[in-house]
C-alpha positions in Angstrom: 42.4 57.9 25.6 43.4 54.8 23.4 46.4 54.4 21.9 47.1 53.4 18.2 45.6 49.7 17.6 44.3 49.6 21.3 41.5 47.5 21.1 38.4 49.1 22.5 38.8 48.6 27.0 37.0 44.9 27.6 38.7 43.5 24.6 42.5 44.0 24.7 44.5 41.1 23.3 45.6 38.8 25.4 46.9 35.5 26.1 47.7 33.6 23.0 47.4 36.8 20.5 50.6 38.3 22.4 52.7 35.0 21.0 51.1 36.4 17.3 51.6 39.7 17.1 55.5 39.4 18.1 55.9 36.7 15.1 53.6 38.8 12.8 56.4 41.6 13.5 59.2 39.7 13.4 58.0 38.2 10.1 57.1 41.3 8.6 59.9 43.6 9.9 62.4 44.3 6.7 59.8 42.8 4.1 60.6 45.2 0.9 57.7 44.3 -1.7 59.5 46.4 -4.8 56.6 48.1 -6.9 57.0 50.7 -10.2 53.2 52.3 -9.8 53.8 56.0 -9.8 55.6 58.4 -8.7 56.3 56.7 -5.2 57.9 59.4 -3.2 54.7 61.2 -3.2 52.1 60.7 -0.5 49.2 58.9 -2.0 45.7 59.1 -0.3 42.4 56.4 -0.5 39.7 55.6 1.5 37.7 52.3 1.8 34.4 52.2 3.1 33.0 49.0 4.1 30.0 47.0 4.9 29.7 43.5 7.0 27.0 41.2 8.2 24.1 42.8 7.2 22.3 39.7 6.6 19.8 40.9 4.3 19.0 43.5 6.3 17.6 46.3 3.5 15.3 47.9 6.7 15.9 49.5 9.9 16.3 47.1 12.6 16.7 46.8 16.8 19.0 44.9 17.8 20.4 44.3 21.4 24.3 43.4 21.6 25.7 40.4 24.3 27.1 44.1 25.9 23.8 46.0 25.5 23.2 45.5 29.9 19.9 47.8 29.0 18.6 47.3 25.2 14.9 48.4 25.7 15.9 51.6 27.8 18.9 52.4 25.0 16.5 50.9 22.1 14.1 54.2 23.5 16.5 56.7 23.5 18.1 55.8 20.2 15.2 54.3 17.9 15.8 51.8 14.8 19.4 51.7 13.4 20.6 50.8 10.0 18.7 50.3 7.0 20.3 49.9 3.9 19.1 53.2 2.6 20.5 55.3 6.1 23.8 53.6 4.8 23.8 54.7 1.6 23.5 58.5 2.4 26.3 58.3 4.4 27.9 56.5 1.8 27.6 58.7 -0.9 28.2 61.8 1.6 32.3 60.0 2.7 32.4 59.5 -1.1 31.9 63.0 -1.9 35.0 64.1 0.7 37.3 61.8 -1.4 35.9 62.1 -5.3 37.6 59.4 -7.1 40.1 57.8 -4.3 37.5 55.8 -2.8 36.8 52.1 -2.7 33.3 50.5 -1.4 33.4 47.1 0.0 31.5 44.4 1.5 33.0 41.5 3.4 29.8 39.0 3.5 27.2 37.3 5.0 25.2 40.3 2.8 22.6 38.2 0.4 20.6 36.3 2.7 19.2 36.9 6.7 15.5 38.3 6.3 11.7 37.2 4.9 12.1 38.6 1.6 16.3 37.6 1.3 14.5 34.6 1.3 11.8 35.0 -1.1 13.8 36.5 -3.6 16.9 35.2 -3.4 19.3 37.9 -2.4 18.0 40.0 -5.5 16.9 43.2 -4.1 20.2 43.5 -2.0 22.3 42.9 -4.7 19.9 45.8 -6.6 20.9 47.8 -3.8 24.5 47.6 -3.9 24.6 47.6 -7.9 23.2 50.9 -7.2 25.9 52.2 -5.0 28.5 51.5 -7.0 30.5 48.5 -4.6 33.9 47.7 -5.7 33.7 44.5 -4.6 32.5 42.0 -2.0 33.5 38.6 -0.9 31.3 36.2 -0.1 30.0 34.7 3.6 29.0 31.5 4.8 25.3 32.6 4.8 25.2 33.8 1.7 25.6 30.1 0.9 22.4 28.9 1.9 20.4 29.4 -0.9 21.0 26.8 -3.8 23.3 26.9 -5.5 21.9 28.4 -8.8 20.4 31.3 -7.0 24.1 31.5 -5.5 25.6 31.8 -8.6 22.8 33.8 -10.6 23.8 36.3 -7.3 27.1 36.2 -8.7 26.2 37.2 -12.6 24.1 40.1 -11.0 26.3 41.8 -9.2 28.2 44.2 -11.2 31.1 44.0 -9.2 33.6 41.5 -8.5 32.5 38.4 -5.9 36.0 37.5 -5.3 37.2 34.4 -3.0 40.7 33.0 -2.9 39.3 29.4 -1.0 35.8 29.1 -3.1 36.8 26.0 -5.2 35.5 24.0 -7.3 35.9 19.9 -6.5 36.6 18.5 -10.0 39.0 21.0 -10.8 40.4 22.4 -8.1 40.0 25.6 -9.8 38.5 28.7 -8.0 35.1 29.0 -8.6 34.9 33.2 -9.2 38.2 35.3 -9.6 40.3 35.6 -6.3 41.3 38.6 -5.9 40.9 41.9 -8.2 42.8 45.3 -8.5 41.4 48.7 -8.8 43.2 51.9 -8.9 41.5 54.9 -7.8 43.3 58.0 -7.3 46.4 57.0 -8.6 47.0 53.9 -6.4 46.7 50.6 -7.5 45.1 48.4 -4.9 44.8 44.6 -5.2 41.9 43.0 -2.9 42.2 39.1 -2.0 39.0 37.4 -0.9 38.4 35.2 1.8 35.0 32.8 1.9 34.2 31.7 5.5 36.8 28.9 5.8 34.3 26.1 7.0 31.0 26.8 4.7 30.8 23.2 3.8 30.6 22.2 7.4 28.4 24.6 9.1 25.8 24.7 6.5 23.6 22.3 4.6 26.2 20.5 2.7 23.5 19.5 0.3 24.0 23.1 -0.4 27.5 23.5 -1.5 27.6 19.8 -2.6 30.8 20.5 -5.5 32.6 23.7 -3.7 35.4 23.2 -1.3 36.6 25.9 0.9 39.5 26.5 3.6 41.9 28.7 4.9 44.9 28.4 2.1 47.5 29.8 3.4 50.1 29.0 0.7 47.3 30.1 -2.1 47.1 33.5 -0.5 50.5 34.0 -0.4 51.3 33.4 -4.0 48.4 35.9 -4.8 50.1 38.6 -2.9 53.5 37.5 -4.4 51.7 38.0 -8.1 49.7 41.2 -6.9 53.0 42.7 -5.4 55.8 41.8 -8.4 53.5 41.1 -11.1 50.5 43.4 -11.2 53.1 45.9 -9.3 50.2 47.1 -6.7 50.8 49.7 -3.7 48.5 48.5 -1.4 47.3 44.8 -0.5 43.7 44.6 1.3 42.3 41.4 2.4 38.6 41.2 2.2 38.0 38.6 4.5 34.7 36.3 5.9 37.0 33.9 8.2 36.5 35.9 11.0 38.3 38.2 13.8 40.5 35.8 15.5 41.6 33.7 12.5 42.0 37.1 10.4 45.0 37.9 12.8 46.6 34.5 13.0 46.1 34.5 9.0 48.0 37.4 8.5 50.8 36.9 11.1 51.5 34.0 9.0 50.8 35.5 5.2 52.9 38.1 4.6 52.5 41.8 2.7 48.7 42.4 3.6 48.3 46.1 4.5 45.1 45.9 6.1 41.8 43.1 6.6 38.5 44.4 6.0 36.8 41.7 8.0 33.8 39.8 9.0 31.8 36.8 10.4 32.5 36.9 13.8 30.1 40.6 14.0 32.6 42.3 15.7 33.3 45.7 16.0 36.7 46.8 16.1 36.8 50.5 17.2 40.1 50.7 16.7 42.1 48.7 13.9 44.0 46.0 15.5 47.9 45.9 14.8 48.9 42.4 13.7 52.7 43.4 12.9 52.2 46.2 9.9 48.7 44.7 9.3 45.7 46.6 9.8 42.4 44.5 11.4 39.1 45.9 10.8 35.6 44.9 11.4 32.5 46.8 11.7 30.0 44.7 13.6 26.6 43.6 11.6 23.1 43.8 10.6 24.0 47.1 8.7 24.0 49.7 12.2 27.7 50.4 11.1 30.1 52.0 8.3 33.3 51.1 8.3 35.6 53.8 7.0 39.8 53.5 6.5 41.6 56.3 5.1 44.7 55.2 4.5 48.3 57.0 3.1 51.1 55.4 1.5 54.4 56.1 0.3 56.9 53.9 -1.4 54.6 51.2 -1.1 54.1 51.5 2.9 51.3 52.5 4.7 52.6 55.7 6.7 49.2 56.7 7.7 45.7 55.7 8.6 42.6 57.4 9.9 39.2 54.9 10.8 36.1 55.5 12.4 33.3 53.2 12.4 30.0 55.2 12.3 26.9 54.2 14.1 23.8 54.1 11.8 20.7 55.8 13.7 18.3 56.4 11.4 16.5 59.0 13.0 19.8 60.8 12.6 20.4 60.4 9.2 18.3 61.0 6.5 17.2 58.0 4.0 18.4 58.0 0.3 15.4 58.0 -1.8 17.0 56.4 -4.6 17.7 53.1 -2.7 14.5 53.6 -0.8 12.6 53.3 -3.7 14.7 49.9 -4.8 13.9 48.7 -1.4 9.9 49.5 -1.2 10.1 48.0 -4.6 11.6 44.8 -3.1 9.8 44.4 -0.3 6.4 45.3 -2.4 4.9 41.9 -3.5 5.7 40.5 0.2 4.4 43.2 2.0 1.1 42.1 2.8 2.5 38.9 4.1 5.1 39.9 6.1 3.2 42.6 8.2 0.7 40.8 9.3 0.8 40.4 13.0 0.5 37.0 14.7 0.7 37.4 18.4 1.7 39.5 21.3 5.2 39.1 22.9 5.5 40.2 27.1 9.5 40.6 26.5 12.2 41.7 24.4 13.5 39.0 22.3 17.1 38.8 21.0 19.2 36.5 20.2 22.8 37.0 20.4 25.1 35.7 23.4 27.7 33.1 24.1 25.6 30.2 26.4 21.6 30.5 26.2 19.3 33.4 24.9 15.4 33.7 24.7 14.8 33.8 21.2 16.2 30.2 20.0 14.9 29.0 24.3 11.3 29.7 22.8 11.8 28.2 19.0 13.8 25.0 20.6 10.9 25.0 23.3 8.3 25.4 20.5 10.3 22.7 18.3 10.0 20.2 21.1 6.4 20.3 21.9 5.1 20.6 18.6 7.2 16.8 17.8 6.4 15.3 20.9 10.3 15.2 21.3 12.7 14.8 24.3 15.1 16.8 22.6 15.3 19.8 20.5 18.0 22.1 18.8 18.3 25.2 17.0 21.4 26.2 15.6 24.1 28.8 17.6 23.3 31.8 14.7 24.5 35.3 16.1 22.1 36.7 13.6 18.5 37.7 13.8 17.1 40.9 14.5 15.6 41.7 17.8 11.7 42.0 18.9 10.9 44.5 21.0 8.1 44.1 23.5 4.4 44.6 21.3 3.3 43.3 18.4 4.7 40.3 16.8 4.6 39.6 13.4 5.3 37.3 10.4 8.5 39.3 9.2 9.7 39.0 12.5 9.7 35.1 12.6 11.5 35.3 9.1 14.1 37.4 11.3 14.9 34.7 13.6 14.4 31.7 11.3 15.6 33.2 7.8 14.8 29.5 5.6 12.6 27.1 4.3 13.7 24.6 6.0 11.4 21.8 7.2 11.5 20.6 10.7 12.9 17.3 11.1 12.9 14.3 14.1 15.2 11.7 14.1 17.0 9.5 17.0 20.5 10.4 18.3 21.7 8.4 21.5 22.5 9.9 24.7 26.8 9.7 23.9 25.6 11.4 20.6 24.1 13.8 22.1 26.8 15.0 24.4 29.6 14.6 21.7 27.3 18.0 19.7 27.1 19.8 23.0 31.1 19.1 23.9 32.0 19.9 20.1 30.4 23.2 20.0 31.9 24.3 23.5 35.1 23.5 22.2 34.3 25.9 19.4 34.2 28.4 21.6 37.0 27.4 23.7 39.4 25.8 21.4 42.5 28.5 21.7 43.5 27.4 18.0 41.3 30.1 16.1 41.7 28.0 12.7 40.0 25.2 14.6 36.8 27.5 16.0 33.8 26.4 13.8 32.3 30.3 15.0 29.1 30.7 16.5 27.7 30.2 20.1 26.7 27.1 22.2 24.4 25.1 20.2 20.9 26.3 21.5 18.5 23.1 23.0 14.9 22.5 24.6 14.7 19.4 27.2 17.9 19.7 28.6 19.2 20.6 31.7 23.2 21.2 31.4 26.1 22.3 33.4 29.6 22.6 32.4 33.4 23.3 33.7 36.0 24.8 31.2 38.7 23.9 33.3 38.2 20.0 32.3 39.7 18.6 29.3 37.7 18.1 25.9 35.3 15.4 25.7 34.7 15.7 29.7 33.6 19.6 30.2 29.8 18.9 30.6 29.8 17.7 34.3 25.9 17.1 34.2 23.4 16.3 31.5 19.7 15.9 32.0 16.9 14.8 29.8 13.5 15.3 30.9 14.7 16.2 34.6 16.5 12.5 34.3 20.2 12.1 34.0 20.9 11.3 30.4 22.0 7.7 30.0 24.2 7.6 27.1 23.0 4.5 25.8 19.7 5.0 25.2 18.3 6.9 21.6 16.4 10.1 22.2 13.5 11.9 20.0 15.5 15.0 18.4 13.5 17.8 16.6 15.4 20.4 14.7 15.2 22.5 11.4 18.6 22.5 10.7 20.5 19.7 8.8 23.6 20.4 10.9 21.9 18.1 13.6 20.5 15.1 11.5 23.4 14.8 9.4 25.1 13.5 12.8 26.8 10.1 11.9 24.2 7.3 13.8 21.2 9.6 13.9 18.7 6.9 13.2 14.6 7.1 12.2 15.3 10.0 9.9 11.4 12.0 9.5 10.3 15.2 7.6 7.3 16.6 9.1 6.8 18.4 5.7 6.3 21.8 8.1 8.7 24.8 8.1 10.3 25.8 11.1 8.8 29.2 10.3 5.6 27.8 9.8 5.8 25.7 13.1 6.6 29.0 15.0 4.1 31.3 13.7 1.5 28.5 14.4 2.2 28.1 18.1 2.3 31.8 18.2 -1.0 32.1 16.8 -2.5 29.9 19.2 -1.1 30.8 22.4 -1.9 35.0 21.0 0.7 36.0 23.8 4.6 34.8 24.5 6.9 35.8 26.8 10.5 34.2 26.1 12.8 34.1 28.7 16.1 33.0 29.9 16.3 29.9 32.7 18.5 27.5 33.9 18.9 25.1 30.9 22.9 26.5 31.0 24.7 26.3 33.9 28.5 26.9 34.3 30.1 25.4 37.8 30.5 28.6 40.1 34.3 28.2 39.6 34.2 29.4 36.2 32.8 32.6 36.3 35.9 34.7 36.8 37.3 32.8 33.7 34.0 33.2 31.6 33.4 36.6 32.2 37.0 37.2 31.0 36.5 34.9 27.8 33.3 37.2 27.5 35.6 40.4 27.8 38.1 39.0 25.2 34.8 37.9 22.5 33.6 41.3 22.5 35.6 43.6 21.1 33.0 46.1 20.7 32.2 46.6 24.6 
């Protein structure tokens, strides 16, 4: 049986988390935040549901996890999960249990993810969740990649706060939308603080978000919990938060008088709310297979009590909610024709998330690289992307793993460049400093053969880099293909060219002329055999949902 704020067996904390959850305590111990609301000596009783990473999931969806050893088998036995109106039946059903003393939340990465995300901008999902009545939501680093208009007309749609503490805006300095907002419901007065993912600017299109500043603001935080605490004289302080699992709990060992994180980002799910001193940690994994639910009691302003489960969406199991069914056919409606039509065959499962390598971005890097002619090509370390079961493929399911307009692109990078993005995103995974992880996996790549060794210092960990079967020579400039700006906005990439072609479009042509695919993993990643006691114990401490 697991203990209070045991983290689910294969993800106990460890290492350099024991170092922060004796300062988080020691910080927190004897912190008194004085507060008039109500009659205080009674037990007062909420509950906040949640939502994270759904990535514009409205629809039921498969999708294998880096701990799933048997997806297809499982995927059999347990059908589609999710779907945003499976959710919203449960939803309304937890609501019902707790009439007027409940919150609904969603902690980003919400608006964007899927074909018609895409087309229409985010609307129909925020439709959806106008509909269910959500409290509030703070915003993800993928709900940033539309423009910036369609970001902000998101914004005046919603009719419920998008909150975010570090959302600023250049000139002034000034947040961009409110950051934080209180609600009382059932006689307690709750004030949320939200949290954009911290390095938006850098791991998207900066075009994008050209004008907004983002970051982890520490000090800022604090003085909202100061003003939410002695000013606005709240009994509860939640922090709805898109900077992810390991940076939430050095965040709030370090900001004092949160009661609890509703998180996100890093799409894990936290079965049990991690302890950071008297701070709650919750995430509920992604692409909208979970609820997250927090019951939570407090008396004279403390948190005495807490109850969470996080509830497994199988949509065979749960009946659909034919209010948000309809709002969802009526979304998907004028795309419908388009995004069913079937393009090819695939031989194998394909899925997507994992640490080093994983067949879905193998075959669109691979496709990338022969369609350019190029010795190189990338596709960006996304855990996001629904998976493709064996069967028919079709157009929807190419918007799945490549959610954007986004041309494909060739330019030069030298061979030193080129190891400098492969040793920068390894230290992102690596980098023991969770304010200095960028998130994400390797950086996915066609034409290279790679093998690596933790145990060497930064800058030096990739013991062997080929190109083309040759060893990479560092001096000379090698043909790059990617669809993502992250790559050609590389200081020194040289001979800059748009092909004018989507990567979607790219992909759904090579499928239609080869009719039949079969991605796979190979031996483009290869770790020296030393390592793999240490990996499979960083792999053990990444997923907290195994």
């Amino acid at each position: 049986m697991r203990k209070e704020g045991e983290v689910r067996p294969r993800a106990a904390l460890r290492g350099r988390w024991a170092a922060v959850l004796v300062l988080s305590g020691l910080m927190l111990a004897g912190v008194g935040w004085l507060n008039a609301s109500g009659d205080r000596d009674k037990d007062q009783a909420i509950r906040i549901l949640w939502t994270n990473d759904l990535h514009g999931y409205l629809k039921t969806v498969y999708h294998r996890e880096p701990w799933d050893a048997d997806y297809e088998s499982m995927a059999r036995r347990e059908g589609r999960l999710g779907g945003f109106a499976h959710i919203a039946t449960l939803v309304k059903k937890l609501r019902g249990e707790r009439p007027g003393r409940t919150l609904l939340l969603d902690a980003g990465d919400t608006w964007h993810g899927t074909g018609v995300a895409v087309f229409d901008g985010g609307a129909t999902v925020v439709n959806v969740m106008n509909a269910l009545n959500y409290d509030a939501m703070a915003p993800g680093n993928v709900d940033f990649l539309f423009p910036k208009d369609v970001v902000m007309a998101r914004v005046k749609q919603a009719r419920f706060p998008v909150i975010a503490a570090n959302w600023t805006d250049d000139d002034t300095g000034d947040p961009v939308v409110k950051p934080y907002v209180v609600k009382e419901v059932g006689g307690v007065k709750v004030g949320i603080v939200g949290m954009a993912y911290q390095w938006t600017a850098k791991t998207g299109d900066r075009s994008l978000t050209e004008g907004w500043s983002f970051g982890v603001k520490e000090k800022e935080v604090q003085e909202h919990v100061r003003e939410l605490r002695e000013k606005e004289k709240v009994d509860l302080v939640l922090l709805l938060s898109h900077m992810g699992l390991p940076t939430d709990m050095k965040f709030v060992s370090r900001v004092q008088g949160i009661d609890a994180v509703i998180g996100a980002h890093t799409h894990d799910l936290v079965k049990v709310p991690i302890k950071v001193g008297e701070t709650l940690v919750c995430q509920a994994g992604s692409h909208g297979k979970n609820l997250g639910r927090l019951d939570l009691t407090i008396r004279n302003g403390k948190v005495v009590k807490h109850d969470h489960e996080v509830y497994r969406i199988v949509a065979k199991e749960i009946t659909a909610d034919p209010e948000i069914q309809k709002i969802i056919d009526g979304g998907y409606a004028p795309y419908i024709e388009k995004l069913s039509r079937v393009i090819g065959q695939t031989k194998t499962m394909i899925w997507r998330r994992a640490t080093w390598q994983n067949p879905m971005d193998n075959f669109i890097s691979d496709v990338y690289r022969e369609a350019e002619k190029a010795d190189v090509a990338f596709s960006p370390a996304w855990r996001f992307g629904a998976t493709t079961m064996p069967g028919d493929v079709r157009v929807e399911d190419v918007y799945d793993w490549i959610p954007a307009h986004g041309t494909v692109l060739t330019f030069g990078l030298s061979g030193q460049q080129i190891r400098s993005v492969l040793e920068s995103a390894l230290d992102n995974i690596l980098n023991e400093d969770p304010y200095l992880q960028l998130g994400g996996d390797l950086a996915r790549f066609s034409g290279m053969e790679v093998v690596f060794d933790i145990r060497r210092p930064l800058g030096q960990r990739f013991v062997e880099i080929k190109i083309g079967g040759k060893p990479m020579d560092p001096r000379k400039v090698y043909r790059v293909a990617s669809a993502n700006t992250q790559f050609h906005n590389i200081p020194g990439a040289v001979d800059l060219k748009d092909t004018k072609k989507t990567g979607v479009d790219t992909v759904i042509a090579h499928i239609e002329k080869k009719k039949i695919i079969a991605p796979k993993l190979d031996d483009r990643v290869r770790n020296v055999p030393e390592n793999d006691k240490p990996l499979q114990e960083m792999e053990k401490r990444r997923m907290v949902g195994a």
